[in-house]
N, C-alpha and C positions, 0 to 999 in steps of 0.2 A: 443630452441624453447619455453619451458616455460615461461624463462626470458621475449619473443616479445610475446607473449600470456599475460602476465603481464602486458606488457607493452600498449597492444591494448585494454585490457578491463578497467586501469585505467582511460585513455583517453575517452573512449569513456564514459562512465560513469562521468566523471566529467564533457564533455560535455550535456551532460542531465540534469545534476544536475541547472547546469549554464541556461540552456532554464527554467527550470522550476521555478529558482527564479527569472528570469527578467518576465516572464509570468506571476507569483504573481504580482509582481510592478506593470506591466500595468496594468491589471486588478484594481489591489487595488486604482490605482490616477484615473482611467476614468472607475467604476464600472458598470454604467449604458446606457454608449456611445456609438456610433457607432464606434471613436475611438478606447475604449477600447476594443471592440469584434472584430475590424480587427486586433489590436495587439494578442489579443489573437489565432487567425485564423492561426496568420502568426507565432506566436512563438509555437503552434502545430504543422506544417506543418513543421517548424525547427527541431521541436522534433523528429517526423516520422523519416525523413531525415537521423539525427544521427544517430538512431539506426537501422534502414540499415543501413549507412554507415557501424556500428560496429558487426554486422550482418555478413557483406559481410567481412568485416578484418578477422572474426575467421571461418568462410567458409573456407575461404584462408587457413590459418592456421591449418586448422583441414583435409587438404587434403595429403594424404599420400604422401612421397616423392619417387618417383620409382629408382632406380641405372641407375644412369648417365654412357653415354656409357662409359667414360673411366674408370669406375668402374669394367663393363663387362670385357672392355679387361685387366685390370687389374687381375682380378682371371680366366679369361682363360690362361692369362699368368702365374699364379702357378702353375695350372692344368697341362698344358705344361711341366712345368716342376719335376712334380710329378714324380715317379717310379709307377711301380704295382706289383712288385716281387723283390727279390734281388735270383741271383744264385752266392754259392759260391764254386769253384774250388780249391778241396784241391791240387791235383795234377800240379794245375797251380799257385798257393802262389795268388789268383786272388777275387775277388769279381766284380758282373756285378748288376748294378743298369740297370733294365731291363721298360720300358715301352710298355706294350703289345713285342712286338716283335722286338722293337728295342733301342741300349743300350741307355742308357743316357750318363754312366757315369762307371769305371771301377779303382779300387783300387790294389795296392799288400797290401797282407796280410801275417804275419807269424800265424802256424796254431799249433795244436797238436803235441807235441813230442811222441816219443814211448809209450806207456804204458798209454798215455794221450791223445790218438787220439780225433779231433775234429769228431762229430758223426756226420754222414749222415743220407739223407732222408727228408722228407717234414715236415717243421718247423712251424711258424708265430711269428711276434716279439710280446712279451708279454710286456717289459716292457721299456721304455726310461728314461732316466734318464741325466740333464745336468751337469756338472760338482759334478760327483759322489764320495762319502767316498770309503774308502779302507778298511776293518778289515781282518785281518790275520788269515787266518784261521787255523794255525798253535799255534799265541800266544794269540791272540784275539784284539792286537793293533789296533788303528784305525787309520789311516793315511788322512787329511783333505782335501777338495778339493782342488787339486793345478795341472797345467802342467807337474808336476816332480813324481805326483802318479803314482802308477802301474797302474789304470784303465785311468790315461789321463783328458782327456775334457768329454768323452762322452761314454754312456752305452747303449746299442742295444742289450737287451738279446730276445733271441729267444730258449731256451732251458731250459729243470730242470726236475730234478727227484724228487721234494720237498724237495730235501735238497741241491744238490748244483746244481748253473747254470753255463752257458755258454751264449755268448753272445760279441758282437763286441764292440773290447775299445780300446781306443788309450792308447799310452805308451812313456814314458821318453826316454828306450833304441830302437831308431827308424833303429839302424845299423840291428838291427835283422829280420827286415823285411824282406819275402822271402825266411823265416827257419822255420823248424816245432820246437819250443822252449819252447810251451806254455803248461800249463795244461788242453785243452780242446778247450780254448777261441780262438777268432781270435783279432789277433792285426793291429792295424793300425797305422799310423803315423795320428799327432794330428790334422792336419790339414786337413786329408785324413774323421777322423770320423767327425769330424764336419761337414764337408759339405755330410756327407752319411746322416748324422743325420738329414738334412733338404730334403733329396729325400724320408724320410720313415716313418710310423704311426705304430701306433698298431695295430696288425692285419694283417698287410702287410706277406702274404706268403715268405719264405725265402728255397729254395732248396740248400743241400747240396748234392754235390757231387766227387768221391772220385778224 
């Protein structure tokens, strides 16, 4: 828009420029005419002209553009397909991408092992992350974003005690899915979080349940 706003006030300006030195001319060859004061009448009345015309170009120009309908139904159609919660079923190896009341969309998940139970109760996802590092919390390694990391494609934490979190990630070993295997976290196959990753925000309520 700039660039045609550039482009309307050169023009129009240099048509001015252009009335007012052929308006000199006349003028100056027929100074005291009857001639010369109809030329100049008339290359006035040109002048006016232009600048309405360039007037009315950046009217135009300067009028806000509103969201064309297929714009509308374009972001009603994200909307649509938004979640508003996620409930996850430890007891059913399951995750439900819920919208008001009804699913969207529905994962298996591998969940907490013994001694490492994934923790219930009412959550919110704090933080996302796309193609996330790995460091070991063990040696301190860092392992770099790739499909074959232990966190996968994609990070969905919803948990932490300010020192360690929990939080939905996909994983290399996808056979395990549907076992409690994990240290807390819930796993998902890579393709399964990716696409959870585009039903959820931050902030998005997340219930666990056993």
């Amino acid at each position: 828009m700039a660039s045609k706003l550039s482009r309307k006030l050169q023009l129009g300006l240099g048509i001015v420029c252009l009335i007012c030195l052929f308006e000199q001319v006349a003028i100056a060859k027929n100074p005291e005419t009857a001639q010369g004061e109809k030329a100049r009448s008339s290359l006035i009345s040109q002048s006016g002209s232009a600048t309405d015309m360039l007037k009315n170009d950046l009217a135009d120009l300067m009028k806000p553009e509103l969201p064309s309908l297929s714009s509308n139904l374009l972001l009603q159609e994200l909307n649509d397909n938004r979640a508003t919660h996620l409930v996850l079923s430890i007891s059913e190896r399951q995750v439900y991408a819920y919208q008001d009341d009804r699913i969207l969309k529905q994962f298996p998940v591998a969940v907490g092992k013994g001694g490492w139970e994934t923790p219930t109760g009412e959550f919110k996802i704090l933080r996302m992350i796309r193609n996330p590092a790995w460091q070991s919390p063990w040696t301190g390694d860092v392992i770099p974003p790739a499909e074959d990391n232990p966190l996968g494609l994609r990070w969905i934490g919803f948990w932490t005690d300010g020192k360690d979190t929990i939080g939905f990630h996909g994983t290399p070993n996808e056979s395990l899915i549907g076992q409690a295997v994990s240290h807390g976290c819930v796993r998902m196959r890579n393709r399964d979080i990716v696409a959870l990753f585009e039903l959820v925000e931050v902030g998005m309520p997340v219930r666990v349940i056993p």
